[in-house]
Each structure stands twice: as C-alpha cells, then as structure tokens.
C-alpha positions in Angstrom: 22.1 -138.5 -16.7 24.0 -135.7 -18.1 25.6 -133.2 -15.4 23.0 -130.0 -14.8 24.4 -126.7 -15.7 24.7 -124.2 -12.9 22.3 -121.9 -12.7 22.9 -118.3 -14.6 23.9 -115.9 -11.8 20.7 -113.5 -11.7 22.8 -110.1 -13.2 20.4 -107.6 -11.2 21.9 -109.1 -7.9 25.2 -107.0 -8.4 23.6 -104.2 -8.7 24.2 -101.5 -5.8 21.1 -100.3 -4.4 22.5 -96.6 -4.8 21.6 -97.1 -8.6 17.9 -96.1 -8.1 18.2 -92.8 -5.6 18.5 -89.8 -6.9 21.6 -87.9 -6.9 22.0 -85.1 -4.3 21.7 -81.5 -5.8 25.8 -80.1 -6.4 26.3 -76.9 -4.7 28.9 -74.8 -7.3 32.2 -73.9 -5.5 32.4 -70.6 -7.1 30.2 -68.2 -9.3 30.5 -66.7 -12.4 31.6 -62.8 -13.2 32.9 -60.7 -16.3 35.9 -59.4 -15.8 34.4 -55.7 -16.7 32.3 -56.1 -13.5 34.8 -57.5 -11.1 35.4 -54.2 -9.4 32.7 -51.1 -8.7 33.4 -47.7 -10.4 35.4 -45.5 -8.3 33.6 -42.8 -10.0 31.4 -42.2 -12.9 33.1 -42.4 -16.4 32.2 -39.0 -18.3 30.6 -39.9 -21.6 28.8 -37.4 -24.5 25.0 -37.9 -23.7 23.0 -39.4 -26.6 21.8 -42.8 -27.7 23.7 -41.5 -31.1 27.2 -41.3 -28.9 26.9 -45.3 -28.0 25.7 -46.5 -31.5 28.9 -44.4 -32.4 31.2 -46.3 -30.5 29.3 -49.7 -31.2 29.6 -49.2 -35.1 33.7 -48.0 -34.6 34.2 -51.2 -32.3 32.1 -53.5 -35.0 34.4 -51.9 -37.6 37.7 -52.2 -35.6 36.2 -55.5 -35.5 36.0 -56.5 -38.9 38.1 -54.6 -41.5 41.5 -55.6 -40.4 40.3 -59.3 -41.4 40.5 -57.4 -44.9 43.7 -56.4 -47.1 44.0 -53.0 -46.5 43.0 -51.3 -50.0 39.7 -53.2 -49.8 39.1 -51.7 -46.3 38.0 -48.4 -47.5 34.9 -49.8 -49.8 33.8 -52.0 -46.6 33.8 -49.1 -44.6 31.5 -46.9 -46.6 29.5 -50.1 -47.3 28.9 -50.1 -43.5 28.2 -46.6 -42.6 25.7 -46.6 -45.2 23.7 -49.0 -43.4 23.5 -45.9 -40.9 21.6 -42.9 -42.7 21.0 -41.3 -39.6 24.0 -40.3 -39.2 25.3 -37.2 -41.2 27.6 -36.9 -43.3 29.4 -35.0 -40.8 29.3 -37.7 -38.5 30.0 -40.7 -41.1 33.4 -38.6 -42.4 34.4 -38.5 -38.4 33.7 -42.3 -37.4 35.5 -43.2 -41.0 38.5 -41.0 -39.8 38.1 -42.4 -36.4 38.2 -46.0 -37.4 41.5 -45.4 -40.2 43.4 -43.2 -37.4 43.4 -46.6 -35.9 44.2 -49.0 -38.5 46.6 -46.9 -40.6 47.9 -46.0 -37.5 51.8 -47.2 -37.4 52.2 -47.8 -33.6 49.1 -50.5 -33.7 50.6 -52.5 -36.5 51.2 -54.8 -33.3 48.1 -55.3 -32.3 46.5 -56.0 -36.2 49.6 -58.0 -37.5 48.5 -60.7 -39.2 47.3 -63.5 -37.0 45.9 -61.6 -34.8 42.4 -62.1 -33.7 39.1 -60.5 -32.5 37.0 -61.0 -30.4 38.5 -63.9 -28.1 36.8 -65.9 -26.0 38.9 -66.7 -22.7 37.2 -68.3 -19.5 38.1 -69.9 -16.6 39.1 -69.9 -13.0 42.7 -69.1 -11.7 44.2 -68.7 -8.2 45.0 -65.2 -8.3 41.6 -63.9 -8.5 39.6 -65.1 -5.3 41.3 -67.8 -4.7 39.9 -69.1 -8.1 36.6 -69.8 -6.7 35.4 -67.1 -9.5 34.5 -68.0 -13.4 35.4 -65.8 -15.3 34.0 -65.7 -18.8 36.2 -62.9 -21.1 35.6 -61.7 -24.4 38.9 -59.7 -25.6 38.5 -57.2 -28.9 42.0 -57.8 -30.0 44.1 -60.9 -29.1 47.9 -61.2 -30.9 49.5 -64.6 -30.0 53.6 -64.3 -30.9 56.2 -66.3 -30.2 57.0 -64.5 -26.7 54.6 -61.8 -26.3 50.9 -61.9 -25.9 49.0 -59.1 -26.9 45.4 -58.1 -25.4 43.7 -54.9 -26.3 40.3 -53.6 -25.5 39.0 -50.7 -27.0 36.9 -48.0 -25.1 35.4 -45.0 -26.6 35.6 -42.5 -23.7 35.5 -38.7 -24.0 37.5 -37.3 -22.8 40.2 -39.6 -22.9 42.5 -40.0 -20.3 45.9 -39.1 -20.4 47.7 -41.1 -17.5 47.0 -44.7 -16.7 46.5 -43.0 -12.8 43.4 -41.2 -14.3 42.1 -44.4 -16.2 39.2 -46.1 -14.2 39.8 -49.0 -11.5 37.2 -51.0 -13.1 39.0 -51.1 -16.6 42.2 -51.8 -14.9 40.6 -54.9 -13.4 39.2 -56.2 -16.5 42.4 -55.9 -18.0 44.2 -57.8 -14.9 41.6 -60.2 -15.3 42.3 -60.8 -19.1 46.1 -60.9 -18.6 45.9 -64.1 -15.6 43.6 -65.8 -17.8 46.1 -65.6 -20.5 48.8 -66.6 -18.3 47.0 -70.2 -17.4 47.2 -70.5 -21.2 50.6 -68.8 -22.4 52.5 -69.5 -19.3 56.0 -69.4 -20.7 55.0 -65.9 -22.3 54.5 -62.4 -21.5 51.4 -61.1 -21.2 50.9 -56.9 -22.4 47.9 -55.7 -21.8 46.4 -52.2 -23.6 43.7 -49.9 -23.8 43.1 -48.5 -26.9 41.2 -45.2 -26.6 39.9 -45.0 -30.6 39.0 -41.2 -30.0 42.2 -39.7 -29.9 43.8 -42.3 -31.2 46.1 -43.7 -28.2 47.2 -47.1 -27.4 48.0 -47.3 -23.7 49.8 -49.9 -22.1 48.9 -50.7 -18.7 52.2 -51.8 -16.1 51.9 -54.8 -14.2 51.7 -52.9 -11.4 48.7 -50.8 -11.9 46.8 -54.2 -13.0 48.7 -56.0 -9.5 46.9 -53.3 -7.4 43.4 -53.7 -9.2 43.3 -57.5 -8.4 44.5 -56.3 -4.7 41.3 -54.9 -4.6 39.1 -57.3 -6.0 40.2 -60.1 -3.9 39.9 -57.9 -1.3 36.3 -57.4 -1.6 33.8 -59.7 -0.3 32.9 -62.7 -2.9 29.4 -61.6 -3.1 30.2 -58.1 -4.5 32.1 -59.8 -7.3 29.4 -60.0 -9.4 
C-alpha cells in the first residue's frame, strides 16, 4: 500500500483573528492651517472699498501670474488680450492695471524674482518643528518661487492701499505667512538661504522681510493656543 500523503495544512488556520475586526478610528496628531491665517490681524488692513478694487487686484495677480511665463515683447499683446476680457473696466482703469502690472515686470530690481526658472504659484505643505511643535499642516501656495544655487526666493504679492513703507508698519499676519513659507522651504532647501518678500504691486516696491521680524511672528503663533491656529 503506497504511503498516504499528509494532509494539506488547512491555510485559514494561520490566520489571526484580528483580520475580521474593524480597525479603530485614527485620531490626527495635528490639524491643518494656511499660513495666511496662522496669526489674527492686529488691526484691520485699509483697503479702497468696491468689489471693482478686489477684481483689480485679482486680474494684476492673475497677470503677474502669467505673462512672465512669456518673452517679454509678446507680453504686451497678452496683456491687452486679457483686460479686454474685462469691459467694465474703463479705459482709465485698464491703462492703470496695464501700468501697474509692467511697473512690475520691467521693473529692474525684480529681475530676481522673474529670472528665468522661476515659478508661480508653488505648492509647499507640510509639518515642521518650528511652528507648533509641528503638530500643524500647513498647506502653502507661494505666487513667486526662484530656486538658485544658494538662495531661495519667495514672493507674495499684496495689493494694499496705502502701501506701507516700513516692514514695522506691515501686518503681523502677513509677516507670519511669510515665516511660514520660509521654514517650509527650509525642510526642503536646507543647505540654502531662504529670502522672503512682499511685493506691494501698487507702488511698485519689493520688500524684503529680516529674519527677525518673521522670528518674532512665529514667537507669536506658537504662542497661541493650537485651537486659534486655524
């Protein structure tokens, strides 16, 4: 009589009993915020009054947006081609957002920030130790981001009238957002440094905020209590 074969082990007896319960619910370790929103304002931002003032400053950011992706003698055309897509503007106001938006670009001083490479609208998010202990995400969206060799270049524009003159008069909130983008960019670039600006499009101006002013914003933020960081 030939020798029986063992019997197959039964493969459903290995399997741990914890395979049929339901996982228990995770509880996130940290919430979410914007850097823009990390800190109150201080004290309310003067702005002209209008919904025609914010569609301004939408169409001039959506412009400092787009045309520097665009050789430079083509940018004109694609500027016109744009504000005619806004007839309720006047004419008035179309000659002023086109000199706005060209005070900018053909500005010398911001060659920097729309050298070729650079980027808009930049996605950066993430959680570092410096802000709350990193038990906030932050989720960033940066207008202007320049990636060199040893310097890394973050703008935001703002729109604000009037503009201020002195990074002392400049609102805490701004400051923060900015303090935000630069540690987020640090976790990335960490060999580099990180120069962070506000560029005001109304006058034009291109300030430069010190480490120190954006040191003292995140002083405050992580001294607030996590559920007013929103």
């Amino acid at each position: 009589m030939p020798n029986a074969r063992p019997a197959s082990p039964d493969p459903l007896a290995a399997v741990p009993d914890w395979i049929n319960r339901a996982a228990a619910p995770e509880t996130p370790q940290y919430q979410t915020a914007s850097p823009s929103t990390l800190l109150a304002r201080t004290e309310p931002i003067t702005r002209a009054p209008g919904g025609g003032r914010k569609l301004r400053g939408i169409l001039i950011h959506r412009m400092l947006e787009i045309l520097p992706d665009h050789a430079p003698e083509r940018r004109g055309a694609l500027c016109d081609a744009m504000l005619a897509d806004y007839p309720n503007f006047s004419a008035a106001e179309r000659a002023a957002i086109r000199a706005e938006v060209f005070g900018v670009l053909d500005n010398p001083d911001f060659s920097g920030v729309f050298a070729k490479g650079s980027r808009a609208e930049v996605s950066l998010a993430g959680r570092v130790p410096s802000i709350k202990g990193g038990t906030v995400f932050l989720t960033a969206q940066v207008d202007r981001l320049n990636v060199t060799p040893d310097v890394i270049y973050l703008i935001d524009y703002k729109s604000n009238r009037p503009v201020p003159r002195e990074v002392a008069d400049v609102d805490d909130s701004y400051i923060a957002q900015m303090a935000a983008y630069r540690e987020l960019a640090r976790a990335v670039w960490p060999n580099r440094t990180v120069r962070c600006g506000l560029l005001w499009t109304d006058t034009p101006a291109l300030m430069w905020l010190p480490d120190n002013a954006m040191d003292a914003a995140l002083t405050q933020v992580n001294a607030l209590p996590t559920s007013d960081t929103h």
